[in-house]
C-alpha positions as CSV (number, residue, x, y, z in Angstrom):
1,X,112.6,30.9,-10.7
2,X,112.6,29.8,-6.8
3,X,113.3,27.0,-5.9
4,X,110.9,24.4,-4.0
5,X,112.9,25.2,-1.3
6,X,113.2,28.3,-0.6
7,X,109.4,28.7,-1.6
8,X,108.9,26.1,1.7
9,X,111.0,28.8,3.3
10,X,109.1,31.9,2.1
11,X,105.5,30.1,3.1
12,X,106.5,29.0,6.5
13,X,107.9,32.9,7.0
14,X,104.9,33.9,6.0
15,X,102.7,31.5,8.3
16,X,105.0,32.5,11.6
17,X,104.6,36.1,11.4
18,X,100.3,35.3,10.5
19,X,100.3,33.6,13.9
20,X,102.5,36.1,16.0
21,X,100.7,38.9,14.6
22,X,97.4,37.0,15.5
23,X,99.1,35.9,19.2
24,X,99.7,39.9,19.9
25,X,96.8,40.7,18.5
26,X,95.0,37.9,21.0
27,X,97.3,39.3,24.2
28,X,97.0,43.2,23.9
29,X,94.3,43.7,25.9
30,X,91.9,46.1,24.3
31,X,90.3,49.5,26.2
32,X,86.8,47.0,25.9
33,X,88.7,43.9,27.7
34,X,90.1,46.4,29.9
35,X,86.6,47.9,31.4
36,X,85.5,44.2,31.1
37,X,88.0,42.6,32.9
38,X,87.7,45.3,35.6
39,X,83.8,44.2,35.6
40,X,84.1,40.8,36.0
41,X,86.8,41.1,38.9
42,X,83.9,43.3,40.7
43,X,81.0,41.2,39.7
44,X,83.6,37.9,41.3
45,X,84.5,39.7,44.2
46,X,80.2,40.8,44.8
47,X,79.4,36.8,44.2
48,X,82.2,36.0,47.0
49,X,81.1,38.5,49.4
50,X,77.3,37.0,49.4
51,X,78.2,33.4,49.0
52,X,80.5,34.7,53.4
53,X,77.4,36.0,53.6
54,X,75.3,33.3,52.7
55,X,77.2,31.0,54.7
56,X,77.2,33.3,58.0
57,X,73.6,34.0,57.9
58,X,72.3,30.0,57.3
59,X,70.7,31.9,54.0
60,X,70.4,28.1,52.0
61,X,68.9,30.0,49.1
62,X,70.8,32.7,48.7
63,X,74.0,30.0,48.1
64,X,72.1,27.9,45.7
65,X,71.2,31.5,43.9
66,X,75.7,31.8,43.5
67,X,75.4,27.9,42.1
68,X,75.4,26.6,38.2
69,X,72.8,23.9,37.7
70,X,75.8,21.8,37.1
71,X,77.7,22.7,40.1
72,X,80.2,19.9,41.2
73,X,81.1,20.1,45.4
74,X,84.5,18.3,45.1
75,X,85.5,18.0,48.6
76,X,88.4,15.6,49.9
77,X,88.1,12.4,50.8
78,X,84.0,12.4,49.7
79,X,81.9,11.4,46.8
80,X,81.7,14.6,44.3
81,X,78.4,15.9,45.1
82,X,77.1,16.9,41.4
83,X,74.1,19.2,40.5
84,X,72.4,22.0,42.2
85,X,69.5,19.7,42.8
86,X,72.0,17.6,45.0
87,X,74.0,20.6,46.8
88,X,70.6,22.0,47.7
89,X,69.9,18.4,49.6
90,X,73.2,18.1,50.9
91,X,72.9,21.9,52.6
92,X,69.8,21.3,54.3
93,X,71.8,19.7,57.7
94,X,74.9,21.6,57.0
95,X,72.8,25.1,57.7
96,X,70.1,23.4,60.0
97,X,73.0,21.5,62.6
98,X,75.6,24.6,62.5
99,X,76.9,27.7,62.2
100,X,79.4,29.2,60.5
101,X,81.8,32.0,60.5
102,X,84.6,32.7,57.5
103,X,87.8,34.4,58.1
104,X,89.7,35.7,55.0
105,X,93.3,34.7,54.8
106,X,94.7,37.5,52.2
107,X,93.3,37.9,48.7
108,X,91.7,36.4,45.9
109,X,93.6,35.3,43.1
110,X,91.7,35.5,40.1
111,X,92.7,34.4,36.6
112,X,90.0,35.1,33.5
113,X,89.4,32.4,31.2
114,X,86.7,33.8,28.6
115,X,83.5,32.6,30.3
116,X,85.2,31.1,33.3
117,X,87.3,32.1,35.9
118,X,90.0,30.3,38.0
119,X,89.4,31.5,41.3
120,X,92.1,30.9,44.3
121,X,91.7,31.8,48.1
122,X,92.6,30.5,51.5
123,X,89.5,30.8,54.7
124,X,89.7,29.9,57.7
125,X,86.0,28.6,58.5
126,X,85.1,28.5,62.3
127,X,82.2,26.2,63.2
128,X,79.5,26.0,66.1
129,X,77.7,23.1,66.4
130,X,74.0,23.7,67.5
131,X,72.9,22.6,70.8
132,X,71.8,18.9,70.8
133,X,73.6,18.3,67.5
134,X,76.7,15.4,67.5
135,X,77.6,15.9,64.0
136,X,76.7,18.9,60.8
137,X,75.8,15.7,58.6
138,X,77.0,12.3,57.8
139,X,78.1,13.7,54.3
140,X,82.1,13.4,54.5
141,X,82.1,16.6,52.1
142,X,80.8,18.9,55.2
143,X,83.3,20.5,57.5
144,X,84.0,18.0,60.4
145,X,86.1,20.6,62.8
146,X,85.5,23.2,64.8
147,X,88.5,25.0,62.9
148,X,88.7,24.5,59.3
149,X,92.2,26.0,57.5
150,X,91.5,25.3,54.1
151,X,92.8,26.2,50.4
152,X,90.1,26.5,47.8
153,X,89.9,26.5,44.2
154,X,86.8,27.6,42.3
155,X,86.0,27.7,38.6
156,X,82.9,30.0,38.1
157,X,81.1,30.7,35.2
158,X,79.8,33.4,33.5
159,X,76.4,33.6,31.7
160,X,75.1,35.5,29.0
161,X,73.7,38.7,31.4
162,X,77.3,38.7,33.2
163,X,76.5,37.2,36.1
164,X,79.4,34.7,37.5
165,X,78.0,31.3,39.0
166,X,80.4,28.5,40.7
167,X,80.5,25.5,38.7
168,X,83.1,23.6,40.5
169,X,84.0,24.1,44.5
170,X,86.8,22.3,45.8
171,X,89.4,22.5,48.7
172,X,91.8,21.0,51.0
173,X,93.6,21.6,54.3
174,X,95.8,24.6,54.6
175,X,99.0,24.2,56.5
176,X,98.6,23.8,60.4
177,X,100.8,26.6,60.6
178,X,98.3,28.9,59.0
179,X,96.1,28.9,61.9
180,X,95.7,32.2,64.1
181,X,97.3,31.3,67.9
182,X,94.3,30.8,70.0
183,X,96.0,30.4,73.0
């Protein structure tokens, strides 16, 4: 007969190798996950190129198109703007009093999370302020200078079709030293 304790033995044995075989199982990527994976990086990569484009162009609807209905702006030192509804508002004076122009500083770094998506990046954002504006808006959340070195985090979302939306946008400065000498 075993004893009670080597039967605690045998059953917690048996429940560790269950859950590694489950955790390799979970972590080797599949051919499926593979081609999907690859997918979504491209389908990322497409919503960042028109959001640049969106922003370059003054095209207000063709952002709000990249945007969640619960999208959160979380900028620094502002108020969380929260809600497509509210973005849209807050974008009107941000297109209308400027213009912008986005310089990449390397790559994206991308990290898949199921339905979401971690989404790292540094721009430089150059801004021209239309004649016979003083300021973009008097939302602290817009870019104030002409010269904006920035770090930004983004979780996005993906829907049912496979389309990736940004549900959350938030940055802060870049290092002063990251700036390209303009001199």
């Amino acid at each position: 007969m075993i004893s009670r304790k080597k039967l605690v033995y045998l059953l917690a044995a048996l429940f560790y190798f269950t859950l590694a075989s489950c955790y390799e199982q979970e972590n080797t990527p599949s051919k499926s996950s593979i081609h999907n994976r690859s997918k979504d990086i491209s389908g990322i990569l497409q919503l960042y190129e028109k959001w640049a484009a969106a922003v370059e162009s003054g095209d207000r609807q063709q952002y709000l198109n990249l945007l969640d209905e619960n999208v959160a702006l979380i900028a620094p030192g502002a108020p969380d703007i929260v809600g497509k509804e509210n973005y849209a508002e807050f974008l009107i004076p941000v297109f209308e009093n400027a213009t912008y122009k986005i310089e990449q500083l390397g790559s994206f770094d991308i990290q898949l999370l199921n339905d979401f998506a971690l989404v790292r990046y540094d721009y430089i954002v150059h801004v021209s302020i239309k004649e016979g504006v003083d300021t973009i808006t008097n939302s602290d959340a817009a870019l104030a200078q002409t010269i904006n070195n920035s770090k930004y985090l983004d979780v996005l979302k993906r829907y049912d079709s496979g389309e990736w939306k940004v549900f959350r946008h938030m940055w802060n400065k870049g290092p002063k030293n990251d700036l390209p000498n303009r001199t």
